[in-house]
C-alpha positions as CSV (number, residue, x, y, z in Angstrom):
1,X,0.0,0.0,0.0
2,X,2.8,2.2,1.0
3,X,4.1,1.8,-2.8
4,X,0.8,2.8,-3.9
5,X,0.5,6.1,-1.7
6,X,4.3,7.0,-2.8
7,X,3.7,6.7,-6.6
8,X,0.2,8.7,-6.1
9,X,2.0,11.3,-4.0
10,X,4.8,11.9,-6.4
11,X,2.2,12.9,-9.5
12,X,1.1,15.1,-7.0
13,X,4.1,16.7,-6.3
14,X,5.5,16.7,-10.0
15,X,2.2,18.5,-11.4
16,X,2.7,20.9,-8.3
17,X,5.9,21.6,-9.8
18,X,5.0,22.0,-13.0
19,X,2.2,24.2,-11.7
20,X,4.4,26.2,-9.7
21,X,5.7,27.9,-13.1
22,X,2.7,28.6,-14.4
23,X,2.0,30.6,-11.8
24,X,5.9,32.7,-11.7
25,X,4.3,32.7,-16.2
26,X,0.9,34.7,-14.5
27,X,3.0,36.9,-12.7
28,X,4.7,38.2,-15.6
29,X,1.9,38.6,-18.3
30,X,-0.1,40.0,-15.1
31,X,3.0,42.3,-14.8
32,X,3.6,43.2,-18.3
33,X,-0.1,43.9,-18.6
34,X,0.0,46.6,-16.3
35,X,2.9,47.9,-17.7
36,X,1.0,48.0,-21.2
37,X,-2.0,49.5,-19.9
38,X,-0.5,52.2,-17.3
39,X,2.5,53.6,-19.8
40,X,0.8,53.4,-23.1
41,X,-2.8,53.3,-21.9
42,X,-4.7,50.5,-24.0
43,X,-4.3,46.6,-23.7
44,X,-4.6,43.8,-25.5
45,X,-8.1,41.5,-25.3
46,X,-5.6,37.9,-25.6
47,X,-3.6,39.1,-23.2
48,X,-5.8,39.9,-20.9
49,X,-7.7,36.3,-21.6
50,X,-3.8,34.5,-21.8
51,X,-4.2,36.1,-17.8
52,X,-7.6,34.1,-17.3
53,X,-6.6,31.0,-18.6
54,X,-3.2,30.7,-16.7
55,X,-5.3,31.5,-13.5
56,X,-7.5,28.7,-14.5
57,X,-5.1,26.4,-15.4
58,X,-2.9,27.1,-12.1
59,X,-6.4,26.9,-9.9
60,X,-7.4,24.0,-11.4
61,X,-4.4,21.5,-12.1
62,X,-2.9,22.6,-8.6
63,X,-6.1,21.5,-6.6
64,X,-4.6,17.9,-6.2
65,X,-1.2,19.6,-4.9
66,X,-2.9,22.0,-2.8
67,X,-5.2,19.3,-0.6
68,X,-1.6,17.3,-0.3
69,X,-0.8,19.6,1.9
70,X,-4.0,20.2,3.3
71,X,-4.9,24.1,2.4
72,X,-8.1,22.8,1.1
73,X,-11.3,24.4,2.4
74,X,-12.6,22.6,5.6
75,X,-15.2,22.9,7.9
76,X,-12.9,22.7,11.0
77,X,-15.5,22.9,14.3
78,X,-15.8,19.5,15.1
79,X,-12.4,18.2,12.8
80,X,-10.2,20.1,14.8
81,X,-10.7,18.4,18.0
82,X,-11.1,14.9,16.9
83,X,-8.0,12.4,17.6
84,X,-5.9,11.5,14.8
85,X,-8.1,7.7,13.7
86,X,-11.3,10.2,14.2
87,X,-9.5,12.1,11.3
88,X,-8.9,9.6,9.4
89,X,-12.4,8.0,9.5
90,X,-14.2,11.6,8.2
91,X,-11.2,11.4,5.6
92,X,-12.1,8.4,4.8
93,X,-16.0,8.5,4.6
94,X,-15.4,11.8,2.8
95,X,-13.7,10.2,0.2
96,X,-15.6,7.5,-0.3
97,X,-18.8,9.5,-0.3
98,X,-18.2,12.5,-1.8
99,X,-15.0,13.4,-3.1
100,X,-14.8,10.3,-5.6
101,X,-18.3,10.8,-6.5
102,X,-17.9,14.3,-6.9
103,X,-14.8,13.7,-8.8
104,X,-16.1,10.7,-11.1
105,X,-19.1,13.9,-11.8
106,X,-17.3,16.1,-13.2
107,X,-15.0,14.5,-14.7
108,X,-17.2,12.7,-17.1
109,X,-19.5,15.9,-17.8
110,X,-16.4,18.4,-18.2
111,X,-14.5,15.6,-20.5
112,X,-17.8,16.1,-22.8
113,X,-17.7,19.7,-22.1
114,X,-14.3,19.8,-23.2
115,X,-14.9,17.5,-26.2
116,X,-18.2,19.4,-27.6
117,X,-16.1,22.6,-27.4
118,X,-13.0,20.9,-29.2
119,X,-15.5,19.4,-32.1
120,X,-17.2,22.8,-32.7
121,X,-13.4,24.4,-32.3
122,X,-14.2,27.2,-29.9
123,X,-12.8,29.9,-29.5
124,X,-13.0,33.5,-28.0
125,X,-16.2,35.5,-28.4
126,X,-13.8,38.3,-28.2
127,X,-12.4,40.0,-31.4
128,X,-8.4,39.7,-31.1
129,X,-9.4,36.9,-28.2
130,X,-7.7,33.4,-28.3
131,X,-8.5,30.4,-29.8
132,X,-8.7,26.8,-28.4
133,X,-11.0,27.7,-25.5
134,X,-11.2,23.4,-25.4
135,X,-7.7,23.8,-23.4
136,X,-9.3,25.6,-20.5
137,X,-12.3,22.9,-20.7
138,X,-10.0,20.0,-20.8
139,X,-8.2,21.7,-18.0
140,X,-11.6,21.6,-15.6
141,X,-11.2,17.0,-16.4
142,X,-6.9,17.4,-16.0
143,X,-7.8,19.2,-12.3
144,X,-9.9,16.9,-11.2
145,X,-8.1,13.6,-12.5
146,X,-5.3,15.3,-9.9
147,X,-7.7,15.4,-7.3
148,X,-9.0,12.4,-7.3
149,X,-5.4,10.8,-7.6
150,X,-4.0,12.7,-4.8
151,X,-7.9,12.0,-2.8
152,X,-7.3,8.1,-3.0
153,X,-3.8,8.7,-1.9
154,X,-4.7,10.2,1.4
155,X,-7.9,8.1,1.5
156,X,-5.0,5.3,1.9
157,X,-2.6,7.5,4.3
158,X,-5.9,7.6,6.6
159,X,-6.3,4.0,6.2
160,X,-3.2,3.2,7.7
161,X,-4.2,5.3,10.7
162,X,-7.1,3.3,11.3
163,X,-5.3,0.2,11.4
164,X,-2.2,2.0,12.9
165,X,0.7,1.2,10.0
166,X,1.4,5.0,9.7
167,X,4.3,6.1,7.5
């Protein structure tokens, strides 16, 4: 199992990685934007769009890397003060009940999503916007594949509390 949990948390941590620089990319078209638009007072509609697309590429792909390290949302009033295999049974029934069903969800409707918008090639509304608005679709299936990979990973960790073979 402990194989299992090391393989799951190492895509984790690579797309983190890889994530990681898209966000340092954001920083700098965010940057360069303002730079544009204060000194020479106009911008550019792709631009501004390349700026929504990294953010929804880094929010999305990075969920699985962010609830790795547990900066998630969570209700914490009764969490908080359970004991550690109290923890890891709400982990657990969470996962089982509605993370992987939520996942399994939305990934099969965003895949079609993603694949109706591919077909019909969609692109911008915007004139001077970008094409292949499919890449920001597909990215909605790609953030939740991570999220479910990284979910069954510490649905696993918190099974090995339960039966007390922590790592």
């Amino acid at each position: 199992m402990q194989k299992i949990i090391d393989f799951l948390d190492w895509i984790g941590e690579k797309t983190g990685a890889l994530v990681s620089w898209v966000a340092v990319l954001l920083a700098i078209v965010i940057g360069l934007d303002v730079i544009i638009r204060y000194i020479f007072q106009f911008t550019f509609i792709w631009m501004i769009e390349t700026e929504i697309y990294l953010f929804g590429i880094l929010f999305l792909v990075g969920s699985g890397y962010t609830f790795k390290y547990g900066k998630h949302v969570r209700v914490d009033v009764f969490y908080a003060k359970m004991s550690k295999k109290g923890k890891a049974w709400i982990d657990v029934l969470g996962g089982v009940c509605l993370l992987i069903p939520w996942c399994y969800v939305v990934i099969v409707s965003s895949w079609y999503y993603g694949l109706s918008s591919f077909m019909i090639g969609e692109s911008s509304p915007q004139a001077g916007g970008l094409p292949a608005l499919y890449v920001l679709k597909f990215c909605i299936t790609l953030g939740f594949v991570f999220l479910l990979i990284q979910g069954v990973s510490e649905m696993l960790k918190s099974i090995q509390v339960i039966f007390n073979k922590e790592s």
